[in-house]
Every structure is written in C-alpha cells, then in structure tokens.
C-alpha positions in Angstrom: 68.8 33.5 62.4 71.0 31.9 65.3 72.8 29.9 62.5 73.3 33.0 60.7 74.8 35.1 63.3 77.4 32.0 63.9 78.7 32.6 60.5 78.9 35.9 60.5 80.5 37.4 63.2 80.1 40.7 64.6 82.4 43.4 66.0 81.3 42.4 69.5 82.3 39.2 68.8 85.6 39.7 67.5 86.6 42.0 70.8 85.5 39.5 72.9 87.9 36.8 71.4 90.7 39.3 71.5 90.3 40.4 74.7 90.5 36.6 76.0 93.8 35.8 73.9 95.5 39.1 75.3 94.3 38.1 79.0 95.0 34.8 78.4 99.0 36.0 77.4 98.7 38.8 79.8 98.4 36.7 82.8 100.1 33.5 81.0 97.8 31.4 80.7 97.3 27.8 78.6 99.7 28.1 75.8 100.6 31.8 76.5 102.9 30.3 79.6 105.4 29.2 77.2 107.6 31.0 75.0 107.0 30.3 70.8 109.4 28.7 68.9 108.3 29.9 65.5 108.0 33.2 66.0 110.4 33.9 69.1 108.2 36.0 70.9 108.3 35.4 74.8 106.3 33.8 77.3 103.3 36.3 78.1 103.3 37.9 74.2 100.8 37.2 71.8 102.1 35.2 68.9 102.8 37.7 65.6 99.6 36.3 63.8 97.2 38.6 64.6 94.4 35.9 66.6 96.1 32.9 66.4 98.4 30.9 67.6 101.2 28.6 66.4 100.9 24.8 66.7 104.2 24.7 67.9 103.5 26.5 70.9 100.7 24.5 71.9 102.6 21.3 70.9 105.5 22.8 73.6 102.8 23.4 76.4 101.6 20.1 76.0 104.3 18.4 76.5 104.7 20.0 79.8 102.2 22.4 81.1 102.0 24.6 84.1 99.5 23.8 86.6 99.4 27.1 89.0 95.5 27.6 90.1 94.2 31.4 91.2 94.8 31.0 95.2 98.8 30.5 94.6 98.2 33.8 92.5 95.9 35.5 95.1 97.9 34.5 98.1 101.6 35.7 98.6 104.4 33.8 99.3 105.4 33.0 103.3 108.7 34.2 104.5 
C-alpha cells in the first residue's frame, strides 16, 4: 500500500510540494536566488512552468551560489 500511495499522489501531497517551491522563491532560496535565463522571470519568482524549474537556472546557481544562513536573516544589520 506504501508503494502505491508513492505513485499516486494525493492532493495533500501536491500542496505540500507547492508550498515549498513558492517559499523556497518567496524567501530566495537554492535556485530561486537567481534570476532565470529561459524564462526571464526574476530572482524570487517561480519559474513559468507550473512546478518546475528550468535547468538553466540551476546550472546558473551552481556556478555561483549564495551562502546567507537564517541568523544573518534574523539579526539586523549594525550601524
């Protein structure tokens, strides 16, 4: 039954996954950080295909990502 319900997903499932892409590109995250070259959206945006995104904007992440952890987030900048 576990194998089954891995195959077929459910509506719970498929909320959960696009409620981690959008706060993934809500808070520009991974891949979302950078803008996409194939379908010119900016940084922050989901990518036009509706749950996915483009290798090219991967590829562009990878070849230089953003390293900013959650206590430069959490703590404000010093005057």
């Amino acid at each position: 039954m576990a194998l089954l319900s891995a195959l077929i997903p459910s509506p719970a499932a498929d909320a959960a996954h696009d409620s981690a892409h959008e706060t993934a590109a809500r808070f520009q995250q991974g891949a979302y950080s950078v803008p996409c070259p194939e379908c010119h959206v900016p940084a922050g945006v989901l990518c036009l295909a509706r749950r996915n995104m483009h290798a090219a904007r991967r590829a562009l992440y990878r070849r230089n990502p953003k390293t900013t952890g959650l206590v430069p987030l959490l703590v404000g900048r010093t005057r």
